[in-house]
C-alpha positions as CSV (number, residue, x, y, z in Angstrom):
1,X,-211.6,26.4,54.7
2,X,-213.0,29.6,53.8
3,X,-216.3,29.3,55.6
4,X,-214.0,28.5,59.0
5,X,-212.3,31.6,57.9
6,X,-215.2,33.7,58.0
7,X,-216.9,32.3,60.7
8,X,-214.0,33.6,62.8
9,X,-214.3,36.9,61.2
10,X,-217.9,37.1,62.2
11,X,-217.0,36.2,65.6
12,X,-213.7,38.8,66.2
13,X,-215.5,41.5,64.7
14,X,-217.5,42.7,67.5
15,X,-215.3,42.2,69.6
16,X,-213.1,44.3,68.1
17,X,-215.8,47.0,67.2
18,X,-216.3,46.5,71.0
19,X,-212.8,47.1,72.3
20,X,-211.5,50.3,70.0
21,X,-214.6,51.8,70.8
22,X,-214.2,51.8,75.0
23,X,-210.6,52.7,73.6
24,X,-211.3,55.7,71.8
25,X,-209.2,58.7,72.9
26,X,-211.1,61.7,74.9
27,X,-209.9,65.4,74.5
28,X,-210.2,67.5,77.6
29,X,-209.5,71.2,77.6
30,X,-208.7,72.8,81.1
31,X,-208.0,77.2,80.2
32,X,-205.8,76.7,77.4
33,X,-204.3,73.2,78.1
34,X,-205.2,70.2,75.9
35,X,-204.9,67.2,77.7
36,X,-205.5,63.9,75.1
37,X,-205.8,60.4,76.2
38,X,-208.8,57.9,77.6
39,X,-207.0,58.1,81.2
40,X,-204.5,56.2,83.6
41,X,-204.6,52.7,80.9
42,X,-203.1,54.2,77.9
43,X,-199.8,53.2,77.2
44,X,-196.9,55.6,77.3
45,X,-194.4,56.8,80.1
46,X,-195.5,58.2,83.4
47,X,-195.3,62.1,83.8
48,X,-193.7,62.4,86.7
49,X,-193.3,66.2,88.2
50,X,-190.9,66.8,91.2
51,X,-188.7,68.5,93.4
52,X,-185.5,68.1,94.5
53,X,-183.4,68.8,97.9
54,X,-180.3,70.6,95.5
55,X,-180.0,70.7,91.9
56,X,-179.4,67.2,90.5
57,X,-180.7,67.6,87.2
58,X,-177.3,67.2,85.4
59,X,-177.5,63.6,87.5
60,X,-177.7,59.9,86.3
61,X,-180.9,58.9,88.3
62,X,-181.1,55.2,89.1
63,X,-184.2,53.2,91.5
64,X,-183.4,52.0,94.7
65,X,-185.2,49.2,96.9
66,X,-187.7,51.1,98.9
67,X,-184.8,50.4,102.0
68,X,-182.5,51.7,99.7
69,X,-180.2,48.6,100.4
70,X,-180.0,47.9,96.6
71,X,-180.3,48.9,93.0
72,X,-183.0,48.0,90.9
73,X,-182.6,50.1,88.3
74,X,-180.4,51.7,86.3
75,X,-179.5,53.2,82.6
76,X,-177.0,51.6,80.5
77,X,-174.1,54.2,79.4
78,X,-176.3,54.9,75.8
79,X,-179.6,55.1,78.0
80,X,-179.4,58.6,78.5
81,X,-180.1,59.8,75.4
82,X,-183.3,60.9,74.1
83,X,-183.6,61.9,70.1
84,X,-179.7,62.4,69.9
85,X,-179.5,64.8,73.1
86,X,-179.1,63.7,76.9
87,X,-182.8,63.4,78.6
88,X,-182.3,65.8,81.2
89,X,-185.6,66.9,82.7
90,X,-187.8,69.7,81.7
91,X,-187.6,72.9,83.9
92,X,-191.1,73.7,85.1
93,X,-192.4,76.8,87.1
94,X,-191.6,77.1,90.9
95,X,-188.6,74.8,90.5
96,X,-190.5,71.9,89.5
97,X,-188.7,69.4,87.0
98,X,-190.7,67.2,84.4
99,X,-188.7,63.6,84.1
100,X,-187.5,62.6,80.9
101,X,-185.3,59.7,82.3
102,X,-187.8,57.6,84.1
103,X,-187.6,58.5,87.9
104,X,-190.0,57.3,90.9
105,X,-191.0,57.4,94.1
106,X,-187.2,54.9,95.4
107,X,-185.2,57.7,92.7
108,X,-181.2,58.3,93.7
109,X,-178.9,60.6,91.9
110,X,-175.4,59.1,91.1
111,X,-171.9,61.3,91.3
112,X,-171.6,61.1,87.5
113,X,-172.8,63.8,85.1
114,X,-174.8,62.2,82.2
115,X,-171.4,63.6,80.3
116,X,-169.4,61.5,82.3
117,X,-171.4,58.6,82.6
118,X,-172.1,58.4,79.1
119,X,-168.2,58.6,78.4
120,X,-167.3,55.6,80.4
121,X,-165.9,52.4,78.4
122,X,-169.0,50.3,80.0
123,X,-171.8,50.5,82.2
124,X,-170.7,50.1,85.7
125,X,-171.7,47.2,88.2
126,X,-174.6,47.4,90.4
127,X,-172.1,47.3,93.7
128,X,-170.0,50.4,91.7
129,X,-172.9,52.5,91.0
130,X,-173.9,51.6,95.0
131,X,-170.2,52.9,95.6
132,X,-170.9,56.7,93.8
133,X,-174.4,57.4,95.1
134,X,-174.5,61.1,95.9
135,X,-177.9,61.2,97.2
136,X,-180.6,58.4,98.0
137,X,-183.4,60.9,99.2
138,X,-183.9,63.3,97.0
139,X,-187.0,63.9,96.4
140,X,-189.1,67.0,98.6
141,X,-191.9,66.6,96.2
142,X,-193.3,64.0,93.6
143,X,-195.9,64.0,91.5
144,X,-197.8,61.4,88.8
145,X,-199.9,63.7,86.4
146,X,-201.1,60.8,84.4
147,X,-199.2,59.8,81.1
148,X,-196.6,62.1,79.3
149,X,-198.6,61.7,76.1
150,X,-201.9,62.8,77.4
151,X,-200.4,66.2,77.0
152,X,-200.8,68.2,73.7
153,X,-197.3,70.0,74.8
154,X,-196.3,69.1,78.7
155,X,-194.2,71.5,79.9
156,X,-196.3,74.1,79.1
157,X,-199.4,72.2,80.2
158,X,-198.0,71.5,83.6
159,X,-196.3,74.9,84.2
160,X,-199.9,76.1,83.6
161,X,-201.5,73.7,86.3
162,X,-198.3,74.7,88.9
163,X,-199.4,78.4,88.0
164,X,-202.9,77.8,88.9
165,X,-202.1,75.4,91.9
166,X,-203.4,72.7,90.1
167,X,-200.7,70.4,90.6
168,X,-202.8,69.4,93.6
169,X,-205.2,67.4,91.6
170,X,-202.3,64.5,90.2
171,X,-201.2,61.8,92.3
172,X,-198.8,62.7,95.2
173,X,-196.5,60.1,95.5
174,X,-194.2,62.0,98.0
């Protein structure tokens, strides 16, 4: 039994040794941003930085079909909250917003106010939230600037790439 046991510790063992070393994290420093991380395959939310047609950043966000025929996604009424307080988005430089909620590239902004959705008895129906869409192209400009915890602090890493036209360099995705 414990010769089975350890010939299966010989065996794992470089291939661990092997694995959290290709996985070790890389520190980057662009002027006075940090930027932590081994790239795109580290696991954490997408930092998504965008612009919108008005100001819906009080807005529920949801995901539409790319045809925009149907939901796909959308929060529950205790969803929007992020460490006890609402996850609006960051306000960036140039009117840029950092999302907090999750947005993407098929993003739509609901009628309710996080306040008002998050007051409702129950999380609406696909086919009501379909029914209080305020806007299902909102999006000017969208951005995917890697991973949100790549950054040592994010808004004031990505306020400093805005400021030095950097932006340029993350993924456009509209």
């Amino acid at each position: 039994m414990y010769k089975r046991v350890f010939i299966g510790f010989i065996l794992v063992l470089p291939c661990f040794l092997l694995y959290s070393c290709s996985r070790t994290s890389a520190s980057v420093r662009t002027s006075s941003t940090t930027i932590t991380g081994a790239g795109p395959d580290i696991p954490g939310p997408a930092c998504f930085v965008y612009k919108t047609r008005a100001d819906y950043s009080r807005q529920v966000p949801l995901i539409l079909s790319p045809d925009k025929s149907k939901i796909l996604s959308f929060p529950d009424i205790h969803d929007l909250y992020y460490q006890g307080k609402f996850s609006y988005p960051d306000t960036l430089k140039d009117g840029y917003l950092l999302d907090n909620r999750g947005i993407g590239p098929d993003v739509a902004f609901l009628t309710y106010t996080y306040e008002k959705y998050s007051r409702l008895g129950k999380t609406p129906t696909a086919e009501e939230l379909m029914q209080n869409l305020l806007e299902i192209d909102p999006l000017l400009e969208l951005y995917q600037c890697g991973k949100k915890n790549q950054y040592a602090d994010p808004v004031h890493s990505l306020n400093e790439m805005i400021s030095l036209g950097r932006l340029k360099d993350c993924n456009r995705l509209k």
